[in-house]
Each structure stands twice: as C-alpha cells, then as structure tokens.
C-alpha positions in Angstrom: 0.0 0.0 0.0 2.7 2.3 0.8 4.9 2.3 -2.2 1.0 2.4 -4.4 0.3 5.7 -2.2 3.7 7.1 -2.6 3.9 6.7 -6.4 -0.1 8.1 -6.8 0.7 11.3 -4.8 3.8 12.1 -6.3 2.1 11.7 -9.9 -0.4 13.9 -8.3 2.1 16.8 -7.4 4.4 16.5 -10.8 1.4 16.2 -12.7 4.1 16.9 -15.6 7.1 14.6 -14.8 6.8 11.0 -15.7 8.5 8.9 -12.0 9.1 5.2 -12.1 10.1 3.7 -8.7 12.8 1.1 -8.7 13.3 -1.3 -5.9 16.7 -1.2 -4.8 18.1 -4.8 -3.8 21.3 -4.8 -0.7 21.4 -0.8 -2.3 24.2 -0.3 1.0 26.6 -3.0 0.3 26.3 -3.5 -3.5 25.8 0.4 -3.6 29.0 1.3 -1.8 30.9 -1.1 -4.1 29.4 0.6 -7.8 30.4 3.8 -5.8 34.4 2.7 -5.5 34.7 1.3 -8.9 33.7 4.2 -10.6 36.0 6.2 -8.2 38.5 4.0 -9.2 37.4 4.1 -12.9 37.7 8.0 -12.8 41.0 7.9 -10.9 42.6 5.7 -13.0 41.1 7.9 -16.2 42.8 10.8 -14.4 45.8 9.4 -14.1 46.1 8.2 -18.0 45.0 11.8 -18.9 47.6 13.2 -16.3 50.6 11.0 -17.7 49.5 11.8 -21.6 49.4 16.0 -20.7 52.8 15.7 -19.2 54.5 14.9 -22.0 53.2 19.3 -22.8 54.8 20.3 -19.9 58.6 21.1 -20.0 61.5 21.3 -17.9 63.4 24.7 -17.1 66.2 22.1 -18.5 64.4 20.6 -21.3 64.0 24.8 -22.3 67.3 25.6 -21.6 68.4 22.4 -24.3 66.1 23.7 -26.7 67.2 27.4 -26.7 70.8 25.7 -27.1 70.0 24.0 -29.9 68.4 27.3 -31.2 71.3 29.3 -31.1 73.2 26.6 -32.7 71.0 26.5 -35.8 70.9 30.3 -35.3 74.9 30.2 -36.2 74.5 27.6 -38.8 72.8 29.8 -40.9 74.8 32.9 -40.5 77.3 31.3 -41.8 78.1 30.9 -45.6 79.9 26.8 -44.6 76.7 26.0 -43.2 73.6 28.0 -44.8 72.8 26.0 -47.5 72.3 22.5 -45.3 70.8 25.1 -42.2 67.0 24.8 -41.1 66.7 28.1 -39.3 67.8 29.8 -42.9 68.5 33.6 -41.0 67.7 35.6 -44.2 69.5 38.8 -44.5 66.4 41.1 -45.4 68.7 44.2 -46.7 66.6 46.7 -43.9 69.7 48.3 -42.5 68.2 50.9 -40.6 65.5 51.7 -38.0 63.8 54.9 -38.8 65.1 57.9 -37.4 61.9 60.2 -37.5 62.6 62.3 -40.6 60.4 59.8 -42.6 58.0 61.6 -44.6 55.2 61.2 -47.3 52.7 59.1 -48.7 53.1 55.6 -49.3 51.3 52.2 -50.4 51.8 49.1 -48.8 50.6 45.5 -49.7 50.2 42.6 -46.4 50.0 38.9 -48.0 50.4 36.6 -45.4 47.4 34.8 -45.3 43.9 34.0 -46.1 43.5 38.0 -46.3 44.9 40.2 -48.4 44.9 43.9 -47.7 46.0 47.0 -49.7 47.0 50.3 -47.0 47.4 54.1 -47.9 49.9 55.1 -44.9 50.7 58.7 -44.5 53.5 59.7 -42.7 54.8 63.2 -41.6 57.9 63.9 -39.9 58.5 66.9 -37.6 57.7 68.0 -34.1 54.4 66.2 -33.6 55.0 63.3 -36.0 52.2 61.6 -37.4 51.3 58.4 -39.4 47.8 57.9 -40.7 46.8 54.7 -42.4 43.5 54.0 -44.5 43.1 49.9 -45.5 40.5 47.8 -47.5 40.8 44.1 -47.1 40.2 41.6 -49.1 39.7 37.8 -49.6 42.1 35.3 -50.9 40.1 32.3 -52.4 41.7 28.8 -51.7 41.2 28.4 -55.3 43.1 31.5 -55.7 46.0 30.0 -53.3 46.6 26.9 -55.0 46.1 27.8 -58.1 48.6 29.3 -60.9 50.9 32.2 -59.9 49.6 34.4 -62.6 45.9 33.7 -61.0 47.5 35.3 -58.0 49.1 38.1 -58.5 46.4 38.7 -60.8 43.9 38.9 -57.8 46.5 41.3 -55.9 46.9 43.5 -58.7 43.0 43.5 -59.3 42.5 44.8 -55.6 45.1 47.3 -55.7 43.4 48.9 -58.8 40.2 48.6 -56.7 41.7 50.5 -53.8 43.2 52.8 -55.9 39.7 54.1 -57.5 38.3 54.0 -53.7 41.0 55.9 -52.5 40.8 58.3 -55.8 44.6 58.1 -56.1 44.9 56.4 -59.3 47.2 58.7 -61.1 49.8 58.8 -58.4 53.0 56.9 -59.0 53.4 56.0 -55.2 56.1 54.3 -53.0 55.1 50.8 -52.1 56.0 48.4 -50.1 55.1 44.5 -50.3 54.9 42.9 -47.1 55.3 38.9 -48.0 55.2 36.9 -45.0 57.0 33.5 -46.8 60.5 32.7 -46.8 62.4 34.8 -49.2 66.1 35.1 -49.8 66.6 39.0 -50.5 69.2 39.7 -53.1 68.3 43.5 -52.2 65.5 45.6 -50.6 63.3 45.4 -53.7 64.0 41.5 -54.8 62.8 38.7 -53.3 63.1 34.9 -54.3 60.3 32.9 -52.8 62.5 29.5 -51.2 59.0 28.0 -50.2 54.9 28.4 -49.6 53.8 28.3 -46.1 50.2 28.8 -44.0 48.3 26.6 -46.8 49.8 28.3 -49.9 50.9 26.5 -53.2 50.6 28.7 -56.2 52.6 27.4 -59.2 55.6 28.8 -61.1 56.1 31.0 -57.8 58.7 29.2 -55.5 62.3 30.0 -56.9 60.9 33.1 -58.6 61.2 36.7 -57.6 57.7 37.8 -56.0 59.0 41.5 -56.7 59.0 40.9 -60.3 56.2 38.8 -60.3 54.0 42.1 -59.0 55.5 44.3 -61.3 54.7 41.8 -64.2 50.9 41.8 -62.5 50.9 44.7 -62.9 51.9 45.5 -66.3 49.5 43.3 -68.0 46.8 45.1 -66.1 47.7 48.5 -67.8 45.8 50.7 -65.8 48.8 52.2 -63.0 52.3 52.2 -61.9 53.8 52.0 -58.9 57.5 52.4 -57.3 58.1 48.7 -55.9 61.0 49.9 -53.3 60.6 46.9 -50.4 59.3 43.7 -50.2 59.0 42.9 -46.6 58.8 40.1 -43.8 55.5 40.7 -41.8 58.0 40.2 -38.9 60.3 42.8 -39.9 57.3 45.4 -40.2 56.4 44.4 -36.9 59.6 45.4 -35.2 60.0 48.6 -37.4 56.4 49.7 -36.3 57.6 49.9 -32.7 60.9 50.9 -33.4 59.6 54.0 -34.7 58.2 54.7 -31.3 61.0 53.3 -29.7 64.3 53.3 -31.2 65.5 50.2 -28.6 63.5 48.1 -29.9 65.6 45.5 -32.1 63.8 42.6 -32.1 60.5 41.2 -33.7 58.4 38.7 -33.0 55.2 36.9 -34.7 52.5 34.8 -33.0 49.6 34.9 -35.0 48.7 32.5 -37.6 52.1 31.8 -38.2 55.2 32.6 -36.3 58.4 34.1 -36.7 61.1 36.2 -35.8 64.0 38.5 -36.6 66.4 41.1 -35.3 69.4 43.7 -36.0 72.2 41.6 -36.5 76.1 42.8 -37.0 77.1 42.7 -40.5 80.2 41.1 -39.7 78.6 37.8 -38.4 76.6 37.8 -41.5 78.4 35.8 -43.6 75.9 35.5 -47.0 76.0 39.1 -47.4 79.6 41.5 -48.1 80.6 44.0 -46.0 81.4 44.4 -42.0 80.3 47.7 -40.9 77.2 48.5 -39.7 74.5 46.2 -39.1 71.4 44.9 -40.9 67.9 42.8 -39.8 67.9 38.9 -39.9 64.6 37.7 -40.6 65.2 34.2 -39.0 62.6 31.6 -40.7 62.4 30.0 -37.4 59.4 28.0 -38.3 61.7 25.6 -39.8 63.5 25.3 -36.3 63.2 21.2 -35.7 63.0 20.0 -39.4 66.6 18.1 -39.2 65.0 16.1 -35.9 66.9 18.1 -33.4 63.3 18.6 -31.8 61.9 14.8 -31.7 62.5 14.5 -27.9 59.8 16.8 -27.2 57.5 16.8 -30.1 54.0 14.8 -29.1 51.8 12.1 -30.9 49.8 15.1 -31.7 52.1 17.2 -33.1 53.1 14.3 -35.1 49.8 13.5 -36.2 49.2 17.8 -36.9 52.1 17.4 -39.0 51.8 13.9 -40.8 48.5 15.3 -42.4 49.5 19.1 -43.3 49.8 20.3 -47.1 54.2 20.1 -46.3 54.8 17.4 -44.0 57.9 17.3 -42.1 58.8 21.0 -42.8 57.8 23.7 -40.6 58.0 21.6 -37.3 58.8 24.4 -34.8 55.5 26.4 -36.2 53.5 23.5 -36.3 54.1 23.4 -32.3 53.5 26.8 -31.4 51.7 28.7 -33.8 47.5 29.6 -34.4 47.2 28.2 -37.7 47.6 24.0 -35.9 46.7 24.9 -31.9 43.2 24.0 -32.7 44.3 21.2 -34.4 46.6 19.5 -31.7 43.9 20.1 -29.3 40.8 17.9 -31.8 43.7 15.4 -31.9 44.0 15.5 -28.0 40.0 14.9 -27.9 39.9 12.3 -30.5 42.6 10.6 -28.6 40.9 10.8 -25.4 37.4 10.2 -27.0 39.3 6.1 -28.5 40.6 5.1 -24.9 36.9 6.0 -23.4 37.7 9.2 -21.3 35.2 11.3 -23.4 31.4 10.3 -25.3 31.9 7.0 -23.9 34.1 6.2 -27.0 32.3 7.7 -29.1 33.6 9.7 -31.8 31.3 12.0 -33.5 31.3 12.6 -37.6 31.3 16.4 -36.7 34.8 16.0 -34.1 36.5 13.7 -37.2 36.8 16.8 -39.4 40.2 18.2 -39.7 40.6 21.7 -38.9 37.1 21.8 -37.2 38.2 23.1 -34.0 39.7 26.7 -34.4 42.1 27.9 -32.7 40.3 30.6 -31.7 38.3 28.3 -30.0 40.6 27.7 -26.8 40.2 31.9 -26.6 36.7 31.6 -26.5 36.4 28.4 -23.6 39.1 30.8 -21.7 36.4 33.8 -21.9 33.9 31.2 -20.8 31.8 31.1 -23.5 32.5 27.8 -24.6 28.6 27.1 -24.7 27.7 28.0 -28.3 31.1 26.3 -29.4 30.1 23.0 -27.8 26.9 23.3 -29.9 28.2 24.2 -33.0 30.6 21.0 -32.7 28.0 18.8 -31.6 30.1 17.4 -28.8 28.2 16.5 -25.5 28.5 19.0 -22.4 30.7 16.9 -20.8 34.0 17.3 -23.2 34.3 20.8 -21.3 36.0 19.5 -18.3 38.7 17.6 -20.6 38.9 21.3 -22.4 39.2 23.6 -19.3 41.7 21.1 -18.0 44.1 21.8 -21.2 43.4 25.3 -21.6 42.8 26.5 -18.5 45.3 24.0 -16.9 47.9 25.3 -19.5 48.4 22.1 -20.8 48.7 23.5 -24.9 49.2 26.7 -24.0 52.1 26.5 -21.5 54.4 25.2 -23.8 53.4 27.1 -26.6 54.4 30.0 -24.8 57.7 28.3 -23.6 59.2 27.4 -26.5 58.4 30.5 -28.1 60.3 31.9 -24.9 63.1 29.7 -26.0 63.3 31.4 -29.4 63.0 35.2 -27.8 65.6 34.0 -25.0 68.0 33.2 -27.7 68.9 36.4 -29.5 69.9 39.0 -26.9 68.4 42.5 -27.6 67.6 45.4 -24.6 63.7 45.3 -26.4 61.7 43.0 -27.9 58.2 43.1 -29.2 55.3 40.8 -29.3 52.0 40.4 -30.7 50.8 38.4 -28.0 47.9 36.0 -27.0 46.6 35.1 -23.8 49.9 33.4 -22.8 52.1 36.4 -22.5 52.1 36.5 -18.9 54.1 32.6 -18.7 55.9 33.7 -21.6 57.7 36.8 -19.9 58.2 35.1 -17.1 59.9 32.6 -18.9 62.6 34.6 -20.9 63.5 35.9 -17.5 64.4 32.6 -16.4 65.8 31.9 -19.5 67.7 35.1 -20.3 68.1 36.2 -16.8 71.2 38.6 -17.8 68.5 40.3 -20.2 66.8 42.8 -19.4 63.3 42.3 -21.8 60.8 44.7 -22.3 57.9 43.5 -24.4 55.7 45.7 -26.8 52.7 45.0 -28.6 53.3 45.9 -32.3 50.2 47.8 -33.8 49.5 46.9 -37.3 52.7 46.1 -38.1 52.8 44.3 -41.1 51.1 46.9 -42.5 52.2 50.1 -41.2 56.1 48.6 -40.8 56.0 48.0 -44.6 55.4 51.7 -45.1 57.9 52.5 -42.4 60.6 50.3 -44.2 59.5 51.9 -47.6 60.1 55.5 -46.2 63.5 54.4 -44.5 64.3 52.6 -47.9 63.3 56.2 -50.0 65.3 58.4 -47.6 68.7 55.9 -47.8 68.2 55.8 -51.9 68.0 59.7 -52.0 71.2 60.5 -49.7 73.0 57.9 -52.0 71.8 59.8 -55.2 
C-alpha cells in the first residue's frame, strides 16, 4: 500500500514529470561497491589523462636544451659553410636601418600573409608632432586563388590594388610601395625577393624560386591601368619590429605569433656571412618556423604534433611552427580529444562525424572556452556538455598553451636585444616570465606591435626612400 500511495501522490504533485520507482536490492553494500569502482574508474582515467598532458609540460632544463639547440642553428645559418644545409635559414632582409623620424610622405603598402589580403594608404609626416595615418581595405584570398597558378594570383592582388586605388581616388599617383610577403624569401636586395617555399596553406605554381617583386610588377603591367614604385618587399615580422621601433628606437627585435610565427632582429654585418661588407648592421629575418626539421626537436614533439604534422599540405617542414603557432593549436587540441574520445575518457568512446573533421576546431576556439563562452562552441561541434572538463583542463590548466608560450620563450631567449616586441595572446604572462628565467642577464621589455605588417611595410619603404635619396 505504501509504495501504491507514494507513487499516486507524487504523480499527483508533478502532474508533468513521468517517476518510475525502482526497488533497490542490498542498495548499502552492492551500492558502496558501484560507488568505488567508478571512483577508481575516474581515478585511474585521471591518471592516464595526467601522464598523456605531461609529456606538454617542459622542464626549465628541457627549455634551456632547446634554446641551445636554437642558437646553434641560429649560427649555422649565418654562416656561408653552413647556410645552405641550415633549417633556421637567418635571411639577410637588406633593412639596415630603423627609422630615425625624418620619414615623410605618402606611401602604399601590400600585407599577404594569409587567407586576407589587404592594400593600406599610410601617410607619414615627420617633424615636431609626427604623425602616421593609415586607411586599408581588405580583401579575400580564395583557396582556389591560393593553390592555383601564380599568374591567378598576382592577378587577384593587382585587381585589388586597382580597386583600392579608385576607392582611395589616387589612381594617377605613382606611389612608393612596399610588399609585405610573409613566406620565406632570400633577399638579393631591398626590392627582390626569391620565394624559397609556400607556407600557412599556400601552393601557387611557377612561384617558389621566382622573384615575387618581379612577379608584381609583371601583375601589374598586364593590367595596364597604373604604376607604382616597388622599393621593399618585406617580412610581416620585420614590419612588426619597425612599427615599434619608430616609437621606440630600442626596440631590435620582432616577433610573430599569430597564424604563423616568426622572428628576426638587428644583427652585426660582420657575423653575417651571405651578405659582403662588415660595418654597420642589418635585420635577420630568422625563418624560425623551420626550427626542428633536421630532428633536433623529436625528444619533445607529441603524438599530436606528429599526427598535426603527418596530415599538413608540407609534412615534415615547418615543425617548430606547427608546435606553437595559431594556424595548428586548434588542431593538436581535436587530436588531443579524439585521442581521449578512442581510450573512453570522453562520449563514452564515441567519436562523432562532426569532431573527425580536420581543422574543425579553431584555434580561436581555446580563446573563447578561456572567456567562458565555450557554450555555443560546444553546440556548433555537436560534442556533449561533458568534453568541457577535458577542455578547461588543457586550456585553463595550461596544458597546450604552456608550452606554446615556452618554446616560443626559448626562441625570444636566444637572440639578446635590450627590447623585444610581441604580438601576444593570452599566454604572454608565462611567456615573460619565462625569458626571464631563461635570459636572466636580459633585461626584456615587451611591446605590442600595432599593425605592423602593415604600417612597418610603409615605415621600411620611407626608411628605404630616404637611404636611396642621400646615396643619389
């Protein structure tokens, strides 16, 4: 009679919730014993996930190996013994000055370093209150576009400069420009450029081993409609550190963590062997994206990165970037899940249609679960609210993003320079800390570039105008 009553008068107060009562048999002792093997399921789960993170977190002496080997591949390509056979290629860039703030005039400048493309008016006037105003138009790069022919592309870069020029009303001008290129180029001089390789999903045709310089002014020319005064082609990270170095003449080093990543610095002309001449000094844009492709970095790469790497457009080249930089974070992380998801820590095994899509999970993703609004992301992937924990527990645990931030310290750490810049993400804060440790002789001070692909293209342009004329 009881358990009849119970189940009619709770009916009868949830009208709208459907109860079944179960009838528990020994609940206390069987009970207690469901209870400690799922405890010791979930502890044993936590100890397999624990062991697999720790292979992200490294030692202050694992770091302090890896800037070592840094250096060393640093060296190997300064020299002219070594810099054919060297990963880390140290590119002389032919930028031999910082500017001085004398820089004036109008100038154009061109930023291809990605999916974007944009075209930038930046007007720069020298004197007591000096100024630099920029106007920009951005536009889209079609995959089709980016592994397609080169003609196709510099076609479509030439066809949105013309359409900048109408919107700016500025056709007629024959402007200084500068071409910000952010793929490894060995500079013959300020305004040549051979392309050594495509990067960040490019692979154009008829491009690598050919001077982009003249393949925009050959753009250009079939086009018929303008001119323009090619003086620069420029490394996005270059731009970057002349941005802040017109603000701050210390600043001698750049840095790039975006979708890519990169660095360079002024380097003494008499340690650069590839190009003639001792005095003065010139920027090294490093390529240190390539930093790990002779192996020198297999102790510490993961499964994931492996995996990240195995199924990119140029397997086994690009290692170091691969590790650290926004275009493959997401990726390392859906490898993380998937791995997680086959040995039954997540979905109970199993793997959703949605989650086995490469390149699925941005990276911009692990900003968003850090803001806490991971809830429309989990919808969007179709992944149960449960993966969250595994996700706060790498990103806000630091598991990807600590040693992202490391080894990126490792890089910064090894070139010694009084200032540095960096276009940072979330990780900044274990990143300083970490060139400390690892430079603590250095005195770093870190500044975030503002639009300095752009802007530092015009900047190296003027500098570039102003050497020419006191030559002539």
């Amino acid at each position: 009679r009881y358990a009849r009553r119970l189940h009619k008068t709770t009916r009868r107060l949830v009208p709208d919730s459907e109860v079944r009562f179960l009838l528990s048999e020994s609940g206390s002792g069987k009970g207690a014993a469901m209870v400690t093997a799922v405890a010791y399921r979930l502890s044993e789960q936590h100890r397999l996930i624990d062991e697999t993170l720790a292979e992200f977190k490294l030692t202050h002496e694992q770091l302090l190996q890896v800037k070592k080997r840094m250096r060393a591949e640093m060296e190997a390509g300064l020299k002219k013994k070594t810099h054919e056979t060297a990963k880390v290629k140290m590119l002389p860039t032919f930028v031999r000055s910082t500017p001085d703030g004398t820089e004036n005039g109008d100038f154009l400048a061109l930023d291809l370093g990605g999916t974007n493309f944009r075209v930038l008016l930046v007007k720069i006037r020298s004197g007591k209150r000096r100024t630099v105003e920029m106007h920009n138009k951005i536009y889209a790069i079609p995959i089709e576009v980016m592994q397609g022919t080169g003609e196709e592309l510099f076609d479509h870069i030439v066809t949105c400069i013309s359409d900048f020029l109408d919107y700016m009303g500025i056709k007629g001008a024959r402007l200084p420009l500068g071409f910000t290129f952010s793929f490894p180029c060995k500079q013959t001089s300020l305004d040549a450029g051979i392309l050594l390789n495509w990067t960040k999903g490019f692979k154009a045709t008829d491009c690598e081993g050919e001077d982009v310089v003249y393949l925009l002014r050959e753009g250009i020319k079939r086009r018929e409609e303008f001119d323009l005064d090619v003086v620069a082609v420029v490394n996005d990270t270059v731009g970057t550190m002349m941005t802040c170095a017109y603000e701050d003449p210390n600043c001698e080093i750049g840095l790039i963590v975006g979708t890519g990543s990169n660095a360079c610095y002024m380097e003494e002309m008499r340690n650069i062997e590839m190009v003639d001449g001792e005095q003065g000094r010139m920027c090294v844009n490093t390529e240190w994206g390539a930093f790990g492709d002779n192996g020198c970095l297999d102790d510490i790469r993961t499964i994931y990165d492996k995996a990240v790497d195995d199924f990119s457009l140029n397997a086994g080249k690009q290692r170091y970037e691969k590790m650290i930089s926004g275009m493959y974070l997401g990726e390392i992380v859906r490898n993380i899940l998937i791995d997680f998801t086959k040995r039954g820590f997540l979905f109970r095994g199993q793997i959703s249609e949605t989650l086995k899509t490469r390149h699925i999970f941005e990276t911009k993703f692990l900003s968003q679960i850090e803001r806490d609004s991971w809830r429309a992301l989990l919808t969007s992937l179709v992944i149960v609210l449960v993966s969250v924990i595994l996700v706060i527990t790498l990103v806000k645990g630091d598991a990807v993003q600590m040693p992202v931030a490391l080894l990126h310290s490792t890089g910064a750490a090894a070139p010694s320079s009084p200032t540095t810049l960096v276009s940072f993400h979330s990780f900044s804060r274990i990143m300083h800390q970490t060139v400390k440790d690892l430079a603590p002789n250095c005195d770093v001070t870190f500044l975030l570039s503002e639009d300095g692909s752009g802007k530092g293209a015009a900047l190296i342009t003027a500098v570039g105008c102003r050497l020419r004329e006191a030559e002539q």
